[in-house]
Structure formats: C-alpha cells, structure tokens
C-alpha positions as CSV (number, residue, x, y, z in Angstrom):
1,X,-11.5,-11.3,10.2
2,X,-10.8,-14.9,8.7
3,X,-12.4,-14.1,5.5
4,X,-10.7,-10.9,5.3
5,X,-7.5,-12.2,5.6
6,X,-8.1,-14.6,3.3
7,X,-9.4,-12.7,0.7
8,X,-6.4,-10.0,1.2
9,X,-3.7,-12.7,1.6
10,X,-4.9,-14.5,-1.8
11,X,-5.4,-11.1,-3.4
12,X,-1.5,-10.4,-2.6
13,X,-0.5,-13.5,-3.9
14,X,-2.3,-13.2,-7.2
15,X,-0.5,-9.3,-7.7
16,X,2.9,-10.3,-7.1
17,X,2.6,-12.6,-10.1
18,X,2.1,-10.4,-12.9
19,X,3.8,-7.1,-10.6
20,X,6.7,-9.1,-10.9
21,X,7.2,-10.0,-14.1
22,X,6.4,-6.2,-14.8
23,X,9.6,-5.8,-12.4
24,X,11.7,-7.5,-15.1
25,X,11.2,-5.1,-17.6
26,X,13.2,-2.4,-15.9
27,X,16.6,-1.7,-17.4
28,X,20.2,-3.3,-15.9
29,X,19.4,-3.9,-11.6
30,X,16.1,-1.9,-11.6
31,X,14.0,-4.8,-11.2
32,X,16.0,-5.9,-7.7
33,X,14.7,-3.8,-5.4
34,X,11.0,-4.4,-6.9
35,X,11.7,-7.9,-6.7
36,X,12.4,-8.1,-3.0
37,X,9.6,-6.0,-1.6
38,X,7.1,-8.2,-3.8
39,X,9.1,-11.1,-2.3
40,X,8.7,-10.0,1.3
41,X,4.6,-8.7,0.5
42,X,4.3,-12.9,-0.8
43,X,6.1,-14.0,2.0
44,X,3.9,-11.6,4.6
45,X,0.2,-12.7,1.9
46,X,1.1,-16.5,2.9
47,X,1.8,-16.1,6.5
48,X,-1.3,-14.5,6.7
49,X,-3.4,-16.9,4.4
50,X,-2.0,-19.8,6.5
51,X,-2.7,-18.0,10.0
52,X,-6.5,-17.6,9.0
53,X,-6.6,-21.1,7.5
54,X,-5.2,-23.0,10.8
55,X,-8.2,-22.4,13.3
56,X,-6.3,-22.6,16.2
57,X,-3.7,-20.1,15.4
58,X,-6.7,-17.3,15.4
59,X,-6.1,-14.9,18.8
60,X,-9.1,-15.6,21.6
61,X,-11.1,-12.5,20.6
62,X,-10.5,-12.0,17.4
63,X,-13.7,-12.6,15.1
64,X,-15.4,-12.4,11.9
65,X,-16.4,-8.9,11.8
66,X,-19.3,-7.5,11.2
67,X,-21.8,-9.3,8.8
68,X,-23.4,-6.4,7.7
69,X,-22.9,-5.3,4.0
70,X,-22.1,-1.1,4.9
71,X,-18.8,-2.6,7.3
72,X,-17.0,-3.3,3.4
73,X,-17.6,-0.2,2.7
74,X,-14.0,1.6,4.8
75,X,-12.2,-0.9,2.8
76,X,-13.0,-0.4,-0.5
77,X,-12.9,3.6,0.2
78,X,-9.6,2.9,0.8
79,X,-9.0,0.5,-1.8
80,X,-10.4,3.1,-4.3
81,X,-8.4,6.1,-2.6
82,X,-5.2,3.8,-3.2
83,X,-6.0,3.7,-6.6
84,X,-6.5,7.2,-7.1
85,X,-3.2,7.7,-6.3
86,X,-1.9,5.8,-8.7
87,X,-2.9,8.0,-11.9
88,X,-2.7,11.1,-9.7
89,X,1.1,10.7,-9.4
90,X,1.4,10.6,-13.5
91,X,-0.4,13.9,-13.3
92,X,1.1,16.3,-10.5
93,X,4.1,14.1,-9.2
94,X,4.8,11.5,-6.9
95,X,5.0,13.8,-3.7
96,X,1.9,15.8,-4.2
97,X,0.2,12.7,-5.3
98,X,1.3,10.9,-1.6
99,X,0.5,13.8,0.2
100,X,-3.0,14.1,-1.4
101,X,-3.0,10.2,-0.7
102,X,-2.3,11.3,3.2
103,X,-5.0,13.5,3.4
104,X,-7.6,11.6,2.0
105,X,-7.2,8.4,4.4
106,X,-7.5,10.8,7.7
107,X,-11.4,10.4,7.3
108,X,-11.5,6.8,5.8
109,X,-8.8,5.5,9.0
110,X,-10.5,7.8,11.1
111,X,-7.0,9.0,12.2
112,X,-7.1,10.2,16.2
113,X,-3.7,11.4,16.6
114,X,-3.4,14.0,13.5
115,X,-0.3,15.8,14.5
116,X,1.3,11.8,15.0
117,X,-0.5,11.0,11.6
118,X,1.3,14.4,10.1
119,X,4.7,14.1,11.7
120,X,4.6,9.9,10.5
121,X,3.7,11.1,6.9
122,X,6.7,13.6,6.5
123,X,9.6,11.4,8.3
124,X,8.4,8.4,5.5
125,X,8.7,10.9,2.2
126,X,11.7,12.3,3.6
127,X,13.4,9.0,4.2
128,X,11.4,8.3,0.0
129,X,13.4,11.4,-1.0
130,X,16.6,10.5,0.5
131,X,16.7,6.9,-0.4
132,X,15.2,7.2,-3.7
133,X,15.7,10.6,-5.1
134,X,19.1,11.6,-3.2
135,X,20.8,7.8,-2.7
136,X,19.5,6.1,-6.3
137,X,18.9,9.0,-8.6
138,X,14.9,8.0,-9.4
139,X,13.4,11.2,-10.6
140,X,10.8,11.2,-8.1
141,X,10.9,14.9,-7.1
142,X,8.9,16.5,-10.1
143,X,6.3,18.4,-8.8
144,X,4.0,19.3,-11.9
145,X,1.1,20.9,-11.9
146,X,-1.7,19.0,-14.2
147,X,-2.0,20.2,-17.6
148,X,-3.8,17.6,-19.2
C-alpha cells in the first residue's frame, strides 16, 4: 500500500494546482467553496504522502499489496468509470450521470451490502440537491436526455 499512497497522495497534490486556479475563474464567491474542498483534498494528499513516507507510522499488517500486474487493474476501472462520469454529466445531467456513476462501481467495489450501498447513494444526492440546487441555486437538476 506504500506505493499506492504515494502515488495517489502526489497525484492529489499535482490536481489541486491547476483545479484550483480553474476555481478562480468562477464569477463573484463561486470559486470559495471549490477552493476549500481542494484545500482540505491537499491537506488529506499530504497527510497521506507523509504517513507512507515515515516507515514507522505504517499500521503492523498493512503491506504492499499484491505485486502482480492484474491487482492495478480495480483501480484504474475505477479511475476510468470516474472519468466517464465526467462527460456523461454534460450529456444527460448531473443526477442521472451520478446515478449511472453508482451503478457502475457495484461490480468494480464489489459492493456486499447493496440495499446499504442504495440507501447511502440516495441520502448523498439528496443532501447534493438540497445544498446545491435548493440552498445555492446551481442548476444541477437538469435531467436531459442525450441528443448529441
């Protein structure tokens, strides 16, 4: 796992550079809210860098991982998934484009407790929908069917 966290922790570090200099552009306080959750992921990408560069720190038990090639291959599954999201949300909506997002990491998690999984996936877009949509007025509630 120290190479993993490594590799994740310096990967988080290197998006919250440009992610948040993308966050300026927003108009009037748009870019606050961006700002602090990039600010928190950095804070959360060095604790981890540090934890799995200070030998010590690593938990009795906790190792490397597998060193065969096919145990990457979950990861960037979901990697990809979480990318497919992205685009997917520009084409149908951001609900129907987090719900499809849902059901395509059960397999790659491997998700035991569906109904849990299920009932966890609504309570977090209703809380999206009353924060975002309800509380601040972002337009996130278009649900479009794709055209192009």
């Amino acid at each position: 796992m120290l190479w993993i966290n490594r590799t994740v922790g310096a990967a988080l570090i290197a998006g919250v550079v440009p992610l948040w200099a993308l966050a300026g552009d927003f108009p009037g306080t748009g870019s606050a809210f961006p700002r602090t959750i990039l600010t928190a992921l950095a804070i959360l990408a060095v604790a981890l860098l540090a934890r799995s560069l200070v030998p010590r720190s690593t938990p009795r038990g906790e190792t490397e991982g597998g060193r065969d090639p096919r145990a990457l291959v979950r990861p960037l599954v979901a990697f990809l998934v979480g990318l497919g999201a992205v685009p997917l949300m520009g084409r149908v909506g951001f609900f129907p484009a987090m719900i499809a997002l849902a059901a395509a990491f059960l397999p790659v998690l491997r998700v035991e407790h569906r109904r849990l999984y299920v009932l966890v996936v609504v309570i977090l877009l209703i809380c999206v929908h009353l924060l975002f949509v309800l509380l601040l007025g972002v337009p996130l509630a278009t649900w479009r069917v794709a055209t192009r």
